[in-house]
N, CA, C and O of each residue as an XYZ file, in Angstrom:
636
protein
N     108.400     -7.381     -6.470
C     107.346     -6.514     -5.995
C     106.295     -6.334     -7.077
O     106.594     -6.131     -8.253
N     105.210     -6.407     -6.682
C     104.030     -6.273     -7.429
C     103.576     -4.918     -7.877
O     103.461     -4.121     -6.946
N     103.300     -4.474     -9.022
C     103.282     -3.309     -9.023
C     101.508     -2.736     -8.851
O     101.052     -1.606     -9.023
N     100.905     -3.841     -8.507
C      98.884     -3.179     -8.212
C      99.108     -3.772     -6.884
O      99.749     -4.730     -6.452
N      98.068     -2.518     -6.211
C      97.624     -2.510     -5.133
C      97.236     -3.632     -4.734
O      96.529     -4.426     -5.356
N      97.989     -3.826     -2.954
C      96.939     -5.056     -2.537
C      95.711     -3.997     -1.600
O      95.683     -2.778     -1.430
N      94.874     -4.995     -1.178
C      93.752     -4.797     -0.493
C      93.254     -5.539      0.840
O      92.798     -6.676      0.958
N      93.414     -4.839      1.523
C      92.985     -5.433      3.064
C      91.708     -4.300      3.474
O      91.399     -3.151      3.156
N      91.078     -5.613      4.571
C      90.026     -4.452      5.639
C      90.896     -3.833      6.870
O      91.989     -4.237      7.268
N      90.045     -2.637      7.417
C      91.240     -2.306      8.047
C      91.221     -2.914      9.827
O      91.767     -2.694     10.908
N      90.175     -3.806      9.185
C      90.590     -4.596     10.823
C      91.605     -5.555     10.794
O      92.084     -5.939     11.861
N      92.026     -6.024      9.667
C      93.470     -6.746      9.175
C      94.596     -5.768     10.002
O      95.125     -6.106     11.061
N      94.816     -4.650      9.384
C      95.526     -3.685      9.845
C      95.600     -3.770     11.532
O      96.610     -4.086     12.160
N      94.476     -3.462     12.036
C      94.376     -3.267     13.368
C      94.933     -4.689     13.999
O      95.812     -4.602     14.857
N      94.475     -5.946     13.622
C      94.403     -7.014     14.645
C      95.368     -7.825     13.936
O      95.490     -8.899     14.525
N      96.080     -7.749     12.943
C      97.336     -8.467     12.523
C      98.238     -6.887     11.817
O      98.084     -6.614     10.626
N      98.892     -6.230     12.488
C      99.558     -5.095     11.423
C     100.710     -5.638     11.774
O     101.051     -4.759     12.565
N     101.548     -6.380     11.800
C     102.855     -7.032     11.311
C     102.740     -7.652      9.799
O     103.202     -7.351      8.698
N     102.044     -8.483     10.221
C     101.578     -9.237      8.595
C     101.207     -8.126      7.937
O     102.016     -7.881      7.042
N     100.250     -7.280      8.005
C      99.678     -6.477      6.863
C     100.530     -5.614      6.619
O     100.720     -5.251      5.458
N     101.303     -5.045      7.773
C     102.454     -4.175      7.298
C     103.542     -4.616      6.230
O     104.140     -3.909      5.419
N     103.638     -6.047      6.465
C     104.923     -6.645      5.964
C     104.275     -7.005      4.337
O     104.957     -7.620      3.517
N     103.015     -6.569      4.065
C     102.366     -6.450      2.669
C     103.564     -5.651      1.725
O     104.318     -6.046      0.835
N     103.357     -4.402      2.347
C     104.510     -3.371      1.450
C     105.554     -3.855      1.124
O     105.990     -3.451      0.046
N     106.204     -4.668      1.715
C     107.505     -5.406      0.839
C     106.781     -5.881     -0.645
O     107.579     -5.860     -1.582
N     105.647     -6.226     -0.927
C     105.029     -6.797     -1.910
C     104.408     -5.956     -2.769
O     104.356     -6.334     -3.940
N     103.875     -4.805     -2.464
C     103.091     -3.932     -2.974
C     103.367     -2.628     -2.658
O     103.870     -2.573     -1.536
N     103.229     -1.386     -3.258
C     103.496     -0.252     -3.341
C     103.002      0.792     -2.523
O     103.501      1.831     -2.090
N     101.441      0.029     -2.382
C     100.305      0.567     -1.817
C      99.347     -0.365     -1.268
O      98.923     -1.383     -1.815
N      98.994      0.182      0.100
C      97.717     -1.497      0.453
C      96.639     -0.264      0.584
O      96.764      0.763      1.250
N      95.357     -0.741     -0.391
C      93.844     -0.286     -0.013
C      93.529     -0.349      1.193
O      93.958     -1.499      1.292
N      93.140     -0.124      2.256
C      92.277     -0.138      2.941
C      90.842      0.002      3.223
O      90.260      1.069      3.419
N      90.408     -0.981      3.226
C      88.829     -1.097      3.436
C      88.148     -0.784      4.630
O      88.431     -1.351      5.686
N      87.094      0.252      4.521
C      87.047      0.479      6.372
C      85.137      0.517      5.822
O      84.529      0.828      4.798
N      84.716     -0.082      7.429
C      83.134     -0.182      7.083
C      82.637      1.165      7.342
O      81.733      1.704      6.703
N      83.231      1.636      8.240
C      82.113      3.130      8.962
C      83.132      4.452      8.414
O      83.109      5.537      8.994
N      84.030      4.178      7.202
C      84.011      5.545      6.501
C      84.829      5.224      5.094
O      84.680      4.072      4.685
N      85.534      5.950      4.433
C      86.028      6.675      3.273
C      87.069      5.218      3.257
O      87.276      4.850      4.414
N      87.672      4.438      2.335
C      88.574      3.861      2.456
C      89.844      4.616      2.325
O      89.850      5.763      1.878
N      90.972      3.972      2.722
C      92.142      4.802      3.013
C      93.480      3.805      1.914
O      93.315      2.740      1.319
N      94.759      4.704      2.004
C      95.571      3.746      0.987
C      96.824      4.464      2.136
O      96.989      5.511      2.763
N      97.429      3.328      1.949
C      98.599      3.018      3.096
C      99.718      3.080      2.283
O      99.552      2.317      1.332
N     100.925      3.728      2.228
C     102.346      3.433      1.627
C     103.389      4.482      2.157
O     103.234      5.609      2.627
N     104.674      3.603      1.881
C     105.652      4.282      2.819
C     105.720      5.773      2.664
O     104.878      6.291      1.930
N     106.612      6.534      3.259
C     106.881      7.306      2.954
C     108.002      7.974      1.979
O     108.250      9.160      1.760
N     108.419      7.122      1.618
C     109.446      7.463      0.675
C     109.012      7.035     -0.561
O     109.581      7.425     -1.581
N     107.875      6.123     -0.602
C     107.023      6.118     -2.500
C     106.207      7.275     -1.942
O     106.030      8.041     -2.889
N     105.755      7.653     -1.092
C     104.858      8.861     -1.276
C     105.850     10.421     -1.578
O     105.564     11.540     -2.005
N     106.931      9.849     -1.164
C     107.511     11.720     -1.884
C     108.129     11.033     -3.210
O     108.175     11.801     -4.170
N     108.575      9.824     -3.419
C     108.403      9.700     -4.724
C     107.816      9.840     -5.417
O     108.336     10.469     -6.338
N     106.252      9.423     -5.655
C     105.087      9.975     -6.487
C     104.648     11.336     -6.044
O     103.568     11.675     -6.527
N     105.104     12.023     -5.406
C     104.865     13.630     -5.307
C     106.325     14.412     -6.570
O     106.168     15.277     -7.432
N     107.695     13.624     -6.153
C     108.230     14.204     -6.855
C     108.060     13.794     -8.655
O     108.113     14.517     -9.650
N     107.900     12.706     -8.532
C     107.128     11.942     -9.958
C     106.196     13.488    -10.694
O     106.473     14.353    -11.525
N     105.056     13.172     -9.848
C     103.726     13.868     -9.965
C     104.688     15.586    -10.393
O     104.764     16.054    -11.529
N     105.080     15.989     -9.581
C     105.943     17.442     -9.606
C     106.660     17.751    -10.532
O     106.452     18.856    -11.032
N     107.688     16.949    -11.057
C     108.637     17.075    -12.113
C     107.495     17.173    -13.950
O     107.437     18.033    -14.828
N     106.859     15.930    -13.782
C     105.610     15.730    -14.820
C     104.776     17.752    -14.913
O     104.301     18.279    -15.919
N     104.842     18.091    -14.141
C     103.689     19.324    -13.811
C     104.329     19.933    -14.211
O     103.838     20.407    -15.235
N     105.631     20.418    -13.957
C     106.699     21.562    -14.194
C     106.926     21.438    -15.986
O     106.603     22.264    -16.840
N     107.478     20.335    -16.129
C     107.837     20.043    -17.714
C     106.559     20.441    -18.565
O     106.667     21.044    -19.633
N     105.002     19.959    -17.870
C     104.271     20.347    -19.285
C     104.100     22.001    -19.140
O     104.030     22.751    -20.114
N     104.057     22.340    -18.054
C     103.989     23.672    -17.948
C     104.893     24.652    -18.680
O     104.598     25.669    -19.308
N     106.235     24.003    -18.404
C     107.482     24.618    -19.388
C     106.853     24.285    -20.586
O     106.122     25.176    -21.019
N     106.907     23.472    -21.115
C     106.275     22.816    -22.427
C     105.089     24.280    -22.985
O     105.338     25.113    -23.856
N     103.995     24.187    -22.247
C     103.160     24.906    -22.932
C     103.420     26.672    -23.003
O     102.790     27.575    -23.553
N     104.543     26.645    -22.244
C     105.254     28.327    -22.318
C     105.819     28.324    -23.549
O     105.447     29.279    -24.232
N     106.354     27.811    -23.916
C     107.270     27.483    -25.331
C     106.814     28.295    -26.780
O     105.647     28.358    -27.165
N     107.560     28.681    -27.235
C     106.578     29.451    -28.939
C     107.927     28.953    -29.684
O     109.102     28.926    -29.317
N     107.136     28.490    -31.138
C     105.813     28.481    -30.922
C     105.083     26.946    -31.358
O     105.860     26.027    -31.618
N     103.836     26.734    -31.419
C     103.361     25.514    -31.682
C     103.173     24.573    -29.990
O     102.688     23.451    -29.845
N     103.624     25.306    -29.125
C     103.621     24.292    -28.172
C     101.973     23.874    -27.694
O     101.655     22.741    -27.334
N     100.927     25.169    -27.786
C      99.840     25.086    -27.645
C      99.278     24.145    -28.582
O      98.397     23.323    -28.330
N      99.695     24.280    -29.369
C      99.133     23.247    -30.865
C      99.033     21.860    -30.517
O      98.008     21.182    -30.593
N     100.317     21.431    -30.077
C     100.738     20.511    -29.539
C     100.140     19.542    -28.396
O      99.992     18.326    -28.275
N      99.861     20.737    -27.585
C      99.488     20.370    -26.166
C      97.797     20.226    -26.626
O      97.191     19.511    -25.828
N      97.352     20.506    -27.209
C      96.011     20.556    -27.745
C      95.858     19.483    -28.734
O      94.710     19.075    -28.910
N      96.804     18.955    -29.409
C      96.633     17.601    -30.062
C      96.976     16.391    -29.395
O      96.828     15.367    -30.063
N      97.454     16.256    -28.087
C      97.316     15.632    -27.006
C      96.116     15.190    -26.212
O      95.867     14.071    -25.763
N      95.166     16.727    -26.107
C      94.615     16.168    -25.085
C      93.671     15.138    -25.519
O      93.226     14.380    -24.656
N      93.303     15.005    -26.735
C      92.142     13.614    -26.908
C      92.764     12.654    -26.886
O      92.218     12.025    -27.792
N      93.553     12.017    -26.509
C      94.700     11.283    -26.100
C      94.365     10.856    -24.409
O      93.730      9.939    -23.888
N      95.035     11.863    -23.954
C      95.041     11.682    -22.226
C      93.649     11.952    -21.445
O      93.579     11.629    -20.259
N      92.079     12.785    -22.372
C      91.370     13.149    -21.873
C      90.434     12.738    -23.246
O      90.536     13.657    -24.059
N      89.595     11.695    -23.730
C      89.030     11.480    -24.632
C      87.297     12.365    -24.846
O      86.649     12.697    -25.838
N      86.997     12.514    -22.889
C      85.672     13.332    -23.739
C      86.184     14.503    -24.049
O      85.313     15.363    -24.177
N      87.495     14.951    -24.256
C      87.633     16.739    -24.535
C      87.204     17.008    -26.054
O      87.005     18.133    -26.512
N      87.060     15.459    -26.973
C      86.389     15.654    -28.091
C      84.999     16.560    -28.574
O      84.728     17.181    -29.601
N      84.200     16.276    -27.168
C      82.747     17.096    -27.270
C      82.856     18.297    -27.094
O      81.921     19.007    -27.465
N      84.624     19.213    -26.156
C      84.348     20.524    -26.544
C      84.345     21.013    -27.552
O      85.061     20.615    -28.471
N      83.407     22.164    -27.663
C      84.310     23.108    -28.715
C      85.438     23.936    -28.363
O      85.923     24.309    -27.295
N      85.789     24.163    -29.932
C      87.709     24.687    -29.739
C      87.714     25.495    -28.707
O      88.529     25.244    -27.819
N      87.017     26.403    -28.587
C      87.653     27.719    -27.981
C      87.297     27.206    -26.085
O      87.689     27.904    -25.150
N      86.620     26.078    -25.923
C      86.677     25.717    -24.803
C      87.838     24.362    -24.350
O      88.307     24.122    -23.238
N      88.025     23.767    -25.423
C      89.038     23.039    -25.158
C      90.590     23.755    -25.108
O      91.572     23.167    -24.656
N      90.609     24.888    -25.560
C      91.651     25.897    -25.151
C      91.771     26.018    -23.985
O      92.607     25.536    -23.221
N      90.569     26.952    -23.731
C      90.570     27.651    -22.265
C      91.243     26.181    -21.349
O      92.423     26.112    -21.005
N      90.232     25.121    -21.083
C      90.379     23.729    -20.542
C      92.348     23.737    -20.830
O      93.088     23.971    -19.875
N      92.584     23.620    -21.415
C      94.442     23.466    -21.433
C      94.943     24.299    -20.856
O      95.734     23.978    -19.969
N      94.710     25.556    -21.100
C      95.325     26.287    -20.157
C      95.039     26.529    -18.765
O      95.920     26.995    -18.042
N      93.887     26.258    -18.319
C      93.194     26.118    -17.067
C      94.031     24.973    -16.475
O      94.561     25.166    -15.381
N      94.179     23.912    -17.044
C      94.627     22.925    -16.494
C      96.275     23.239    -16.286
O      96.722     23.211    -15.139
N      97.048     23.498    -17.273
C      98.206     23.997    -16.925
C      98.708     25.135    -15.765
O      99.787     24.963    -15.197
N      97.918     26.220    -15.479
C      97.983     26.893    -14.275
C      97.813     26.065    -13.134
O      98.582     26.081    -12.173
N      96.523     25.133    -13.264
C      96.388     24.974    -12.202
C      97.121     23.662    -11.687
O      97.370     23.361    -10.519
N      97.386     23.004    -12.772
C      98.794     22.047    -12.281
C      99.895     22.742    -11.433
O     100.177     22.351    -10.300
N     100.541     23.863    -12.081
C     101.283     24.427    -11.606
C     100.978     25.371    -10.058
O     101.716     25.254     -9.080
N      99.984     26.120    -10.087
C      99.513     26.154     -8.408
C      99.483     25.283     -7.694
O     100.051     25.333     -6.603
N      98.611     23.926     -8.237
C      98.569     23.090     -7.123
C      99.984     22.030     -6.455
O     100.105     21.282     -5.486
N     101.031     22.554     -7.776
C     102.261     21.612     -7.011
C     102.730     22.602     -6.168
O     103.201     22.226     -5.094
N     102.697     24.228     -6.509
C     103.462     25.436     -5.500
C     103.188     24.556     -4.233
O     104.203     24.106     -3.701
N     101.531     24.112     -3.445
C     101.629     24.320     -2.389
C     101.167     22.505     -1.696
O     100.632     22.190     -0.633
N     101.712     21.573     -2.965
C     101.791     19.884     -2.647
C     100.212     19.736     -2.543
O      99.803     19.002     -1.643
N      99.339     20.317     -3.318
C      97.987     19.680     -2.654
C      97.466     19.489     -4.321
O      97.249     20.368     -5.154
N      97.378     18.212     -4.428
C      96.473     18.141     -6.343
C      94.923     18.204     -6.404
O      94.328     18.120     -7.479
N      94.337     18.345     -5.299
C      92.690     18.306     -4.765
C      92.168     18.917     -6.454
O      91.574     18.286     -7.328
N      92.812     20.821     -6.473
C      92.123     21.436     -7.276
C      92.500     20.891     -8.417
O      91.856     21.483     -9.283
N      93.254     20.008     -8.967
C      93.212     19.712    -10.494
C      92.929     18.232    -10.428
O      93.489     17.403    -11.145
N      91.938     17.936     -9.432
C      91.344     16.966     -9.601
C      89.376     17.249     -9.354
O      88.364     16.578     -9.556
N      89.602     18.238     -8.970
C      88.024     19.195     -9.378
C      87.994     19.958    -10.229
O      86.847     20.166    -10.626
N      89.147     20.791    -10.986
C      89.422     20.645    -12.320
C      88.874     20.006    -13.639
O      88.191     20.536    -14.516
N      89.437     18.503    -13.534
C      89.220     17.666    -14.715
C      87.776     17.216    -14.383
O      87.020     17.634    -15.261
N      87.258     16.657    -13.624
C      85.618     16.764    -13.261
C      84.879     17.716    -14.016
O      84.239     17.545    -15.054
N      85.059     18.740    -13.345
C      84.178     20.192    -13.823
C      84.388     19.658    -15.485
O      83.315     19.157    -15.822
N      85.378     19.593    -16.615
C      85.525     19.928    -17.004
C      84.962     18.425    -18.113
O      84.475     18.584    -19.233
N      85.117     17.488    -17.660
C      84.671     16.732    -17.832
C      83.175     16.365    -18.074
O      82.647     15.622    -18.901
N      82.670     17.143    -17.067
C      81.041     17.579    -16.461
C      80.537     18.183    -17.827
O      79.665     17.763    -18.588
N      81.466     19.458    -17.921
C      80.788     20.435    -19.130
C      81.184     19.616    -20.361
O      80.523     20.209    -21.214
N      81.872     18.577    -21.057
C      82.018     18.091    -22.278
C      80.469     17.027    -22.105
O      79.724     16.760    -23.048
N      80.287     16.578    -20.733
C      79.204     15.391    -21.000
C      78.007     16.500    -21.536
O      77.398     16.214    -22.566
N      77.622     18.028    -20.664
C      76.936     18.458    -21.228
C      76.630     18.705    -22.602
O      75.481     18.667    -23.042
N      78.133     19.081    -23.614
C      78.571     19.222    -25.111
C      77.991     17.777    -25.533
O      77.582     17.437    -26.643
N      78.060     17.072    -24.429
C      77.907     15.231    -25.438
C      76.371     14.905    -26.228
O      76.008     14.384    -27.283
N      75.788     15.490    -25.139
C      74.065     15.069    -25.344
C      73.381     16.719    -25.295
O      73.351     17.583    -24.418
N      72.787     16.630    -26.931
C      72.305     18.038    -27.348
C      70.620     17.804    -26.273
O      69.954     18.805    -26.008
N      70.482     17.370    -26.124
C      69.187     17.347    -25.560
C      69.053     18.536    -24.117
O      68.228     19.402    -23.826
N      70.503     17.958    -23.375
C      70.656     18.451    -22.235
C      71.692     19.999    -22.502
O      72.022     20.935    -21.775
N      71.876     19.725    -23.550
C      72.807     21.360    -23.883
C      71.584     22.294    -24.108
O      71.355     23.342    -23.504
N      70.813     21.700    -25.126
C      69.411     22.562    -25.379
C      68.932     23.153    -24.093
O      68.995     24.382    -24.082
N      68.502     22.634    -23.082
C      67.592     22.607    -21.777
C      68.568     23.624    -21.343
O      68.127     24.771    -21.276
N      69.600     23.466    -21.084
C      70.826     24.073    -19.991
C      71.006     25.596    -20.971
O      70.856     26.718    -20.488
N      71.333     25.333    -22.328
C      71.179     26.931    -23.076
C      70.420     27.891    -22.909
O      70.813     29.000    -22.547
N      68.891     27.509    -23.219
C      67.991     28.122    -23.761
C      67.167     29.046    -22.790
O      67.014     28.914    -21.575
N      66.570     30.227    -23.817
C      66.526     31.286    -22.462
C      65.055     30.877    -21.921
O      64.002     30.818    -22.555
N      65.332     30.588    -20.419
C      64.061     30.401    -19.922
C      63.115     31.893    -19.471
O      62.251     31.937    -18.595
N      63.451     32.728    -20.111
C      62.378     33.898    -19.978
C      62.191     34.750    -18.771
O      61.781     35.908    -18.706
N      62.635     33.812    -17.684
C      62.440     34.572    -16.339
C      63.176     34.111    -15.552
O      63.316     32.893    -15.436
N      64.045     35.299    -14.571
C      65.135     35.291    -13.697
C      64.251     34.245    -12.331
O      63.120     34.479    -11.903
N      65.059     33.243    -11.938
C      64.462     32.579    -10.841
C      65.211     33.450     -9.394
O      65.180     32.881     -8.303
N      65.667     34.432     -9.490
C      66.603     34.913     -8.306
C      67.497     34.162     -8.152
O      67.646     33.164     -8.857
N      68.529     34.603     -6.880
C      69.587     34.061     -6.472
C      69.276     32.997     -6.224
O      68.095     32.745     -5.986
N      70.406     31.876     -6.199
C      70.460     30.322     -5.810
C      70.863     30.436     -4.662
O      71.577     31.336     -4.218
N      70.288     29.234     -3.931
C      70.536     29.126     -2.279
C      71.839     28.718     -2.148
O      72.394     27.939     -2.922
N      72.442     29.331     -0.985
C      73.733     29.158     -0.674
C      74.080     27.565     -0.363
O      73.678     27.085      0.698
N      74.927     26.647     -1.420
C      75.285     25.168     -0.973
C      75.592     25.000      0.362
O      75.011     24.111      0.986
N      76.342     25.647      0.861
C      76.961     25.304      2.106
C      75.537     24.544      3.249
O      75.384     23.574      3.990
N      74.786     25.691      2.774
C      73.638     24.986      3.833
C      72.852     23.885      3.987
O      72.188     23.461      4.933
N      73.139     23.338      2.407
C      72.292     22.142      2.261
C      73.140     20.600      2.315
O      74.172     20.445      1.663
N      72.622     19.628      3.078
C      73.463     18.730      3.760
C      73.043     17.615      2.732
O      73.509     16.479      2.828
């Protein structure tokens, strides 16, 4: 068994799914390519509660991990430029917060099987180190522009 994804369109799927099904003996996961939306990823169900329990056990341990005294924070903080390389552009006291943010919210998001939020998480967070990266755009984004523009329009409304 191959351990990278294969890749089919998903009219493969539709108009041969014996063959494409019989992919998974080969692969872990088949891509799906679709023209008129989001591509999709296909795999059994028993690698999918495997990589949930994978994913779960991993979440719990660093979480235990960063409860620990003492040094575990130390620790977990000399890691992350390791597993997360722009966390270099924070500064300390935000690359803190960022560890522990991330550790809660690992741990919420396995309570209820959904990883969405610690994958808008590392974005956001990611987002604010690119800002730390380039002083040009930290300057602009800091500095006091002198006058309140009022409230910002509600996102929801804008498509």
């Amino acid at each position: 068994m191959s351990t990278e994804n294969a890749a089919v369109n998903f009219s493969e799927l539709v108009n041969k799914n014996k063959q494409t099904l019989a992919r998974l003996q080969e692969s872990p996961r088949l891509l799906l390519h679709r023209r008129d939306g989001e591509d999709l990823v296909l795999t059994t169900a028993a690698r999918a509660e495997q990589d949930q329990t994978v994913v779960s056990a991993a979440t719990r341990m660093l979480a235990a991990m960063a409860r620990r005294e003492p040094g575990s924070m130390e620790l977990l903080l000399d890691i992350m430029p390791d597993a997360f390389p722009w966390v270099r552009f924070l500064p300390e006291s935000d690359l803190h917060a960022f560890a522990v943010e991330l550790v809660d919210t690992m741990r919420a998001a396995d309570s209820v099987g959904n990883s969405a939020s610690v994958a808008q998480l590392l974005i956001a967070w990611q987002h604010t180190a690119e800002v730390y990266s380039d002083p040009e755009l930290l300057a602009a984004l800091t500095r006091d522009h002198g006058e309140d523009y009022g409230p910002a329009a509600d996102p929801r409304g804008v498509a």
